[in-house]
C-alpha positions, 0 to 999 in steps of 0.5 A: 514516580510522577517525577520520572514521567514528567521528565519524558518528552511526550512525542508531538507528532501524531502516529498515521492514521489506521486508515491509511496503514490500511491502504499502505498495507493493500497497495504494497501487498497488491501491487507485489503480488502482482509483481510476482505473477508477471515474474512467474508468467514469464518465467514460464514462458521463458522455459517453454511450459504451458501452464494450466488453464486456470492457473495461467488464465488467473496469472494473466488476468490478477496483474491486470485488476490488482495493479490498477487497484494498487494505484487507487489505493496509492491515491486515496493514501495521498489524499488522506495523508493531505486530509489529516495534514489539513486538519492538523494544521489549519491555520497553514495556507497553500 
């Protein structure tokens, strides 16, 4: 069994860290819902309705806290990314 096992090319990259899934995962699930609340704003004001106060003031509002979260979380992913490059390679100069 030993045999078959060390015949298997052992993959030398490293996986992507759990951090920064965590942010890839927040940034895309912000920055498409905030995507598809400006498409239902728009939507309803394309067809003339009025939406409730709280829904419409929620729609209006989530795009304007959530894609700008999105992008800090698109940063810190570039930055971690960069980070665990460094640290991969050490020897490497800029």
């Amino acid at each position: 069994m030993s045999i078959i096992l060390d015949s298997v090319p052992q993959d030398s990259r490293r996986s992507s860290g759990r951090l920064q899934r965590i942010l890839a995962y927040i940034a895309v699930a912000l920055i498409g819902l905030s995507v598809i609340a400006i498409l239902i704003v728009l939507a309803v004001a394309g067809t003339g309705a009025k939406l409730s106060a709280v829904w419409g003031g929620s729609l209006i509002v989530f795009p304007l806290i959530a894609l700008p979260l999105g992008a800090i979380c698109i940063v810190a992913l570039f930055v971690t990314g960069m980070i665990e490059r460094r640290r991969l390679n050490p020897g490497a100069t800029k």
